[in-house]
VMD Tcl script that draws the C-alpha trace (Angstrom):
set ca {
  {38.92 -36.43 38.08}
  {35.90 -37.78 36.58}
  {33.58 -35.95 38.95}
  {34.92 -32.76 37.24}
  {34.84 -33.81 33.91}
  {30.96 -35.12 34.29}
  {30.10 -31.93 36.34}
  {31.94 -29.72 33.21}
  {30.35 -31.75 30.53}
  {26.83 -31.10 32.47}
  {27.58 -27.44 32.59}
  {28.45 -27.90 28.55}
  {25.01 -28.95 27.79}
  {23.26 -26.79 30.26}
  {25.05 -23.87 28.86}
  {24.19 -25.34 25.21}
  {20.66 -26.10 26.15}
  {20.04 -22.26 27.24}
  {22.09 -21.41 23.56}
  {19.80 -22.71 21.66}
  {16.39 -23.26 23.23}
  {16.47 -20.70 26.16}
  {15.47 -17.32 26.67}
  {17.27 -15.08 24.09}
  {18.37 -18.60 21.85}
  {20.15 -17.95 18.91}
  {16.19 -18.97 16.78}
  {14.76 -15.91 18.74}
  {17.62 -13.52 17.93}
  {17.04 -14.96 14.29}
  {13.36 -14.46 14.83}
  {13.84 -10.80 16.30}
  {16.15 -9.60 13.28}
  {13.56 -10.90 10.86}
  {10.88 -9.07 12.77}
  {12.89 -5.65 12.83}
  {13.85 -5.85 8.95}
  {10.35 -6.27 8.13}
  {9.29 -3.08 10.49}
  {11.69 -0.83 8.74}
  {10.64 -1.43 5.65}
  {7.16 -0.63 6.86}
  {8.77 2.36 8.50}
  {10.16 3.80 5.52}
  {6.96 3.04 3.15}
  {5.14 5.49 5.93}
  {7.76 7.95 6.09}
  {7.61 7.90 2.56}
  {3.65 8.02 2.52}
  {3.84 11.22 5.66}
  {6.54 13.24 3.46}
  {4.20 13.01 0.30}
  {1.57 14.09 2.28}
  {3.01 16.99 4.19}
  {3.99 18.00 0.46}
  {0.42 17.77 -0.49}
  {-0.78 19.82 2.38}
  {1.69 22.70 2.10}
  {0.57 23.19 -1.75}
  {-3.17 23.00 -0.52}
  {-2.09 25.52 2.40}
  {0.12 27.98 -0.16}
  {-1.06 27.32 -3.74}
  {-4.13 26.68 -6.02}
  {-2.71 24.65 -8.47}
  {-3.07 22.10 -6.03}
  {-6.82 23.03 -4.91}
  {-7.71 23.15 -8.60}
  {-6.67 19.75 -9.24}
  {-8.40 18.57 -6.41}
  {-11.58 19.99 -7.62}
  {-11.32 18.66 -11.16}
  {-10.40 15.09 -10.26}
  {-12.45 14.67 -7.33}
  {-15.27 17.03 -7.97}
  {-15.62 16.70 -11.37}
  {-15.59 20.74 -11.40}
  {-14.72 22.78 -14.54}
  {-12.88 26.49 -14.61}
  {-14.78 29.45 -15.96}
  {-12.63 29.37 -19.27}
  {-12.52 25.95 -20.08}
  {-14.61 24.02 -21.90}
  {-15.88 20.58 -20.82}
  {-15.87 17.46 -23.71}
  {-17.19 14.00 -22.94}
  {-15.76 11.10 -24.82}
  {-17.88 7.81 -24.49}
  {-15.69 5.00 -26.45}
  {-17.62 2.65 -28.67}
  {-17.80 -0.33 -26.30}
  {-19.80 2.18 -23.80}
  {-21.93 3.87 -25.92}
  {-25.83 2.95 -26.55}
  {-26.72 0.47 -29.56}
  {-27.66 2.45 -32.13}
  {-32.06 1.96 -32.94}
  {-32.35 -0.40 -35.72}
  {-34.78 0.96 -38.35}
  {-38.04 -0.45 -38.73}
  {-39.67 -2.16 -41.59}
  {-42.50 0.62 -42.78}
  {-45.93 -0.22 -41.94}
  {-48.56 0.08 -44.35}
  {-52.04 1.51 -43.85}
  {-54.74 -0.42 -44.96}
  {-56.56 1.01 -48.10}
}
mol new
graphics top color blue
foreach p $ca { graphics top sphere $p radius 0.5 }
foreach p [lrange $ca 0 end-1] q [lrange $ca 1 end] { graphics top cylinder $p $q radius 0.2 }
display resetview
């Protein structure tokens, strides 16, 4: 009788060993779940990021609302109509010339 207990017990902490430290332990499950929650967020940010730009190409392919954009922002182009205004705020603009003391001319 306590051959079979000893071999069951042995079994017990064989079985536990594998449980917990072994190939597919309950840490690498853990491990695994962390790893595939993490890759579908990333999945849906880039399904997210290929929708918006399959939306983008289809108004480049089919309108020019979104070519004239393009050509304004990135091009710094202006329409035929329009007129173009530059607005430099004071912290970027040039210091203004001092004026200078007159000079005489000797006599």
């Amino acid at each position: 009788m306590k051959l079979v207990a000893v071999g069951l017990l042995t079994l017990l902490v064989l079985l536990q060993y594998r449980l917990w430290f072994g190939d597919g332990s309950v840490r690498e499950v853990a491990q695994l779940q962390t790893q595939i929650s993490a890759q579908e967020e990333q999945n849906a940010k880039l399904r997210e990021r290929n929708r918006t730009l399959a939306a983008e190409v289809q108004d480049l392919k089919k309108g020019t609302t979104a070519i004239e954009e393009r050509a304004r922002t990135d091009l710094g182009m202006v329409g035929k109509s329009e007129t173009f205004y530059q607005v430099v705020s004071p912290e970027n603009a040039p210091p203004a010339a001092e004026p200078s003391a007159p000079t005489q001319t000797p006599p």
